[in-house]
OpenMM code with the backbone's topology and positions (N, CA, C; nanometers):
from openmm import Vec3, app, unit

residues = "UNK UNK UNK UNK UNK UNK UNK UNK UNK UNK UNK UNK UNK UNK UNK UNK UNK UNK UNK UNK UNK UNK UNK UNK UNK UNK UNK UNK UNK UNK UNK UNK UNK UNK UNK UNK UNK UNK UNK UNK UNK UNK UNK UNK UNK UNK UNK UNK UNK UNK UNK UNK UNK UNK UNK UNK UNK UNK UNK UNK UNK UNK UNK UNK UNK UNK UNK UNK UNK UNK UNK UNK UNK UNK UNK UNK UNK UNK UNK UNK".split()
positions = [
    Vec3(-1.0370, -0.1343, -0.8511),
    Vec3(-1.0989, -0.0570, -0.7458),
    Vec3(-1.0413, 0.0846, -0.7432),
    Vec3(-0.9134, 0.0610, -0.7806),
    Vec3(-0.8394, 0.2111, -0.7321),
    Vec3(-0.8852, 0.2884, -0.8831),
    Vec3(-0.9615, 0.2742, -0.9926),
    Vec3(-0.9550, 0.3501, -1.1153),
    Vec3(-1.1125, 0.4030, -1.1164),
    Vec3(-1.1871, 0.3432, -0.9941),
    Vec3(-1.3051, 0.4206, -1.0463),
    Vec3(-1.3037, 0.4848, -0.8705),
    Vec3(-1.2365, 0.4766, -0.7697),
    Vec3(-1.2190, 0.5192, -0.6800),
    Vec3(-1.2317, 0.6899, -0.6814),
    Vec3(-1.1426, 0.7420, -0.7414),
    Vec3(-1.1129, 0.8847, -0.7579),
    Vec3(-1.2398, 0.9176, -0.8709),
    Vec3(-1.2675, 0.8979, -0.9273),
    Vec3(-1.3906, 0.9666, -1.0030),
    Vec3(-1.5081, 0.9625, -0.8946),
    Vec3(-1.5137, 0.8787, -0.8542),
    Vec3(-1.6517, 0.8732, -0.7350),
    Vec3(-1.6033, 1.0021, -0.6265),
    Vec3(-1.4868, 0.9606, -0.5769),
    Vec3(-1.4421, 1.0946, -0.4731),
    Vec3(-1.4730, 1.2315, -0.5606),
    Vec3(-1.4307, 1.2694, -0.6719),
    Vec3(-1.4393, 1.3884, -0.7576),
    Vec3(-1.5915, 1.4136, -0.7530),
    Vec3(-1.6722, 1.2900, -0.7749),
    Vec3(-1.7654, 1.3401, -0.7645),
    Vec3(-1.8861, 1.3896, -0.6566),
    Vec3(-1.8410, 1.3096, -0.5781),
    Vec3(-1.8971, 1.3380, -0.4207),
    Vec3(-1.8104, 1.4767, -0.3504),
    Vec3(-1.7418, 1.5604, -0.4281),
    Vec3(-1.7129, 1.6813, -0.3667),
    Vec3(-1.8141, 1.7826, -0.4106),
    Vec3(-1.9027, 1.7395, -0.5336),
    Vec3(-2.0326, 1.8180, -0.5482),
    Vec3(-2.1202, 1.8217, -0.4319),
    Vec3(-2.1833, 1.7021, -0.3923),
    Vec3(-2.2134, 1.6852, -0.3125),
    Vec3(-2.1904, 1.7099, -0.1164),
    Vec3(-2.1027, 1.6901, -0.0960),
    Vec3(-2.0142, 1.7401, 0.0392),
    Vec3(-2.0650, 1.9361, 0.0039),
    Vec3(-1.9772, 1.9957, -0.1030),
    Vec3(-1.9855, 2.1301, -0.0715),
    Vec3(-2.1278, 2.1616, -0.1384),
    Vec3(-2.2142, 2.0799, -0.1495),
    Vec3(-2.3566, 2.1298, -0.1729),
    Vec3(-2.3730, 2.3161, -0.2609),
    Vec3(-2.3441, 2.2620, -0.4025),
    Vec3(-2.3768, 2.3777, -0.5109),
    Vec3(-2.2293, 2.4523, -0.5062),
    Vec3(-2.2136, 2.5595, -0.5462),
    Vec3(-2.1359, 2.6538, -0.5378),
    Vec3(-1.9656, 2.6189, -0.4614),
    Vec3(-1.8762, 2.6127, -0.4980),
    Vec3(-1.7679, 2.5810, -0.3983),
    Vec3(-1.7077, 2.7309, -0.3752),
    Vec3(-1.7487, 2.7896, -0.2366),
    Vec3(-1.7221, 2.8697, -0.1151),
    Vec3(-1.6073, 2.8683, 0.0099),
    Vec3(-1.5909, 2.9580, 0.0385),
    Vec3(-1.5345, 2.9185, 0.2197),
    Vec3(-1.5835, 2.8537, 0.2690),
    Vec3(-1.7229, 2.8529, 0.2867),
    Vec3(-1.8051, 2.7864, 0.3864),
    Vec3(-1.8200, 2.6267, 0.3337),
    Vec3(-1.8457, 2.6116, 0.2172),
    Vec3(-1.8485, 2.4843, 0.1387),
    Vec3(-1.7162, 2.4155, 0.1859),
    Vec3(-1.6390, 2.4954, 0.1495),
    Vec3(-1.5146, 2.4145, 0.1006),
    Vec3(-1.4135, 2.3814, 0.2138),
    Vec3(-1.4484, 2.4347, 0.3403),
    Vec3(-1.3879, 2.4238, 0.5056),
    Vec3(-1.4711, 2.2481, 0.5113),
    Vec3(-1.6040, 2.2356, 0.5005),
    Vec3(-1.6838, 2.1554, 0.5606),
    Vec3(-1.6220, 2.0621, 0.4651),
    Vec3(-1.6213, 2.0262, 0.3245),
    Vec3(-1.5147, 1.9791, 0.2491),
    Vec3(-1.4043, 1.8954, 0.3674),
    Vec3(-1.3322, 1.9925, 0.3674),
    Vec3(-1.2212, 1.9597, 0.4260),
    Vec3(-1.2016, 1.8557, 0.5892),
    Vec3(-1.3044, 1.8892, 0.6242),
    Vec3(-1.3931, 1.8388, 0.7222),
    Vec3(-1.4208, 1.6803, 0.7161),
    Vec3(-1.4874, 1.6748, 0.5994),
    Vec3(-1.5902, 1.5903, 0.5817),
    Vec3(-1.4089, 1.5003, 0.5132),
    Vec3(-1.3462, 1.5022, 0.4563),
    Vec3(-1.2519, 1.4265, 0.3867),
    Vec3(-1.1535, 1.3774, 0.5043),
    Vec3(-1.1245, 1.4813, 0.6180),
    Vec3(-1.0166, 1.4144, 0.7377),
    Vec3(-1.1208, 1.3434, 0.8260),
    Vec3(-1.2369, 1.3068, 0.8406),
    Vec3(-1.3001, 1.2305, 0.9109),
    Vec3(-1.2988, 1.0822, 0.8681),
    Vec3(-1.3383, 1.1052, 0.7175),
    Vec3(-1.3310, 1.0085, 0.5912),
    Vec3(-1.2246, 0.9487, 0.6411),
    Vec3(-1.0875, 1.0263, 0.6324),
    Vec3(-0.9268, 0.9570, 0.6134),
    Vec3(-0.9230, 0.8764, 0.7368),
    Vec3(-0.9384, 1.0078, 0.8775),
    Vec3(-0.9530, 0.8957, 0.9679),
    Vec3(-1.0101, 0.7827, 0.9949),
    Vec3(-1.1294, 0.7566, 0.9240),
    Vec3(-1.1875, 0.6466, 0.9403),
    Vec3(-1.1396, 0.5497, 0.9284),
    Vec3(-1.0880, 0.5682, 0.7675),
    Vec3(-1.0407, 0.4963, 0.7350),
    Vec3(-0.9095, 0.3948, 0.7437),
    Vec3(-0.8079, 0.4886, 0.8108),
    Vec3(-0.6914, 0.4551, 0.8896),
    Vec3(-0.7439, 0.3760, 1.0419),
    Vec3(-0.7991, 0.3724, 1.1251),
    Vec3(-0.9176, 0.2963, 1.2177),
    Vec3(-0.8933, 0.1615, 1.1599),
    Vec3(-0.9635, 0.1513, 1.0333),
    Vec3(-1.0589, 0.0419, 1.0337),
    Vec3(-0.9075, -0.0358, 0.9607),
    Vec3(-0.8259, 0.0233, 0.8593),
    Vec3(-0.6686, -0.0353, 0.8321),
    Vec3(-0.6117, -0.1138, 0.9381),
    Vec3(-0.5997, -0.0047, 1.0362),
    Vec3(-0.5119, -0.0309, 1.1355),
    Vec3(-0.6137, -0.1613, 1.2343),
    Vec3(-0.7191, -0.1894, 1.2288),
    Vec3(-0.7798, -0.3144, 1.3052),
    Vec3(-0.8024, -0.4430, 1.2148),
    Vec3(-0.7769, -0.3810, 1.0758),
    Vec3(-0.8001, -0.5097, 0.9979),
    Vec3(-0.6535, -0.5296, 0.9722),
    Vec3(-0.5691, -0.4514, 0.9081),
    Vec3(-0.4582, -0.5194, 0.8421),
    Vec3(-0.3713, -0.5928, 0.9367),
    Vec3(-0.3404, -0.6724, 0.8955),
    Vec3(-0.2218, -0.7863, 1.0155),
    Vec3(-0.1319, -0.8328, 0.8859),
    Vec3(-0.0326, -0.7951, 0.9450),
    Vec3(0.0890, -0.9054, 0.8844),
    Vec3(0.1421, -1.0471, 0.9671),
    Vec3(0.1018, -1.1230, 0.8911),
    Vec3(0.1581, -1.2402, 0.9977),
    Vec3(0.2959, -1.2799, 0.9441),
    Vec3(0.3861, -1.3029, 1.0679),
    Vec3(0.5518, -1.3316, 1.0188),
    Vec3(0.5644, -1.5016, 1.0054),
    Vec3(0.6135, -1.4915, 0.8843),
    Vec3(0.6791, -1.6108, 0.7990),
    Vec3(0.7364, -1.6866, 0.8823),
    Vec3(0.7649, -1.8011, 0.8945),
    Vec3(0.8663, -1.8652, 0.9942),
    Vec3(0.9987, -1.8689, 0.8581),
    Vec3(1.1163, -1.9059, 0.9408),
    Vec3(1.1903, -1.8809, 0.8470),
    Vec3(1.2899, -2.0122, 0.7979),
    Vec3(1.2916, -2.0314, 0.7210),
    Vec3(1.3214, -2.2278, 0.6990),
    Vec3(1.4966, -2.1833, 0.6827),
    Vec3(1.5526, -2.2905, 0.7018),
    Vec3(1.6781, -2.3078, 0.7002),
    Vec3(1.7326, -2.3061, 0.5435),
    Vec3(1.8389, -2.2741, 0.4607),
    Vec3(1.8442, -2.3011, 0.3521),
    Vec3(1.9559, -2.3808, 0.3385),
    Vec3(1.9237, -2.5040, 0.3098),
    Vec3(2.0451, -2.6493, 0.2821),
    Vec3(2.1371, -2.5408, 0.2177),
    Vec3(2.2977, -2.6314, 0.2503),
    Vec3(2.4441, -2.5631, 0.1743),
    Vec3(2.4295, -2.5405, 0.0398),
    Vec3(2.3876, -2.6441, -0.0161),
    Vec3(2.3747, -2.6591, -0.1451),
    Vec3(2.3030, -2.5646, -0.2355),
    Vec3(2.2114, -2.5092, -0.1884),
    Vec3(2.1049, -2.4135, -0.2713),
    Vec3(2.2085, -2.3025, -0.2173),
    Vec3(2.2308, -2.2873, -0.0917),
    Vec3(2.2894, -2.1121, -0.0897),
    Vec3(2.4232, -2.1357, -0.1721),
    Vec3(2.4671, -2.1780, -0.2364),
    Vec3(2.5418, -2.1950, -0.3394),
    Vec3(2.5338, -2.1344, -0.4598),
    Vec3(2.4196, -2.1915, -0.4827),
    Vec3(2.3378, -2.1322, -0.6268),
    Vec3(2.2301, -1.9731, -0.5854),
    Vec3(2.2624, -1.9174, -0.5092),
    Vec3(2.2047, -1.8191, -0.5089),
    Vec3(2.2516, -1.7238, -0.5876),
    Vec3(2.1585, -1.6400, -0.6818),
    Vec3(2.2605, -1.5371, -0.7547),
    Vec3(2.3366, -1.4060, -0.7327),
    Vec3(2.4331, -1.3625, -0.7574),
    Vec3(2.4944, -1.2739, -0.7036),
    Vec3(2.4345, -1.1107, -0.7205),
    Vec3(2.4978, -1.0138, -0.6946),
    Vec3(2.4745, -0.9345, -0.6560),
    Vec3(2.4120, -0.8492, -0.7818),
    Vec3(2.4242, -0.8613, -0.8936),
    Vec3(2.3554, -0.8098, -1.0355),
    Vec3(2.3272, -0.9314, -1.1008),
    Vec3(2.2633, -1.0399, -1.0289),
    Vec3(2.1678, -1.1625, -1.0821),
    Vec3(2.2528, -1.2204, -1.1729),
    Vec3(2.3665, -1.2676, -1.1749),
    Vec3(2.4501, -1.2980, -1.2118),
    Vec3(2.4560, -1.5012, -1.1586),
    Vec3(2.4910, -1.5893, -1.1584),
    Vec3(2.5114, -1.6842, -1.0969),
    Vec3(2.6818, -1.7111, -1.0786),
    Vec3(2.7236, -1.7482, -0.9724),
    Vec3(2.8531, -1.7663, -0.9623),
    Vec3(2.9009, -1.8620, -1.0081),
    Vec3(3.0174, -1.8826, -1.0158),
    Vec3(3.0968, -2.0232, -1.1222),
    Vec3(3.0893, -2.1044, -1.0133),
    Vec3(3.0684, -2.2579, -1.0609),
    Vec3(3.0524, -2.3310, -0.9643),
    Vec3(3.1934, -2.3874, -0.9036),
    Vec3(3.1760, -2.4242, -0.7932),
    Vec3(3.3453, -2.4270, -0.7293),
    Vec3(3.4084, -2.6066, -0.7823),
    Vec3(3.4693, -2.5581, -0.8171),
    Vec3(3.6131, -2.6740, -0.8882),
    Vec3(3.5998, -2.8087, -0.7409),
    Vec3(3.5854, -2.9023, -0.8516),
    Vec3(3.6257, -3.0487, -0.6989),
    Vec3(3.8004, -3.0897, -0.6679),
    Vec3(3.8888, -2.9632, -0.7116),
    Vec3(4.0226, -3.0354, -0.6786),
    Vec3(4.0366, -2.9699, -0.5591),
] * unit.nanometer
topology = app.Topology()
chain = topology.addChain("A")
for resn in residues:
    res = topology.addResidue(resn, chain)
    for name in ("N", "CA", "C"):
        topology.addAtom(name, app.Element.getBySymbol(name[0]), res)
């Protein structure tokens, strides 16, 4: 979506500044693209939701084996 996105925008700035790109063209341009943005931030901001994870407990045993700080695994601890 995002690779033919910008060619369509490139090309609909023909269109928006209708022939010739001017002051007058190119204000309404500018116009016509922060209405666009806003819109679009609107309709983000009513659709996107993050829903929060519940967060599970992690048994002793696994946080054990978690790897360290440069993905490393720690030596496992001695039974004496």
């Amino acid at each position: 979506m995002g690779r033919t996105a910008a060619p369509i925008a490139v090309a609909c700035v023909g269109l928006i500044a209708v022939g010739t790109l001017t002051d007058t063209s190119f204000g309404r341009l500018l116009q016509v693209a922060a209405v666009l943005l806003f819109i679009g931030a609107v309709i983000s901001g009513i659709t996107i939701t993050n829903r929060a994870n519940p967060a599970e407990p992690v048994p002793g045993d696994v946080a054990a084996l978690r790897p360290g700080p440069f993905g490393t695994q720690p030596a496992p601890a001695s039974p004496d």
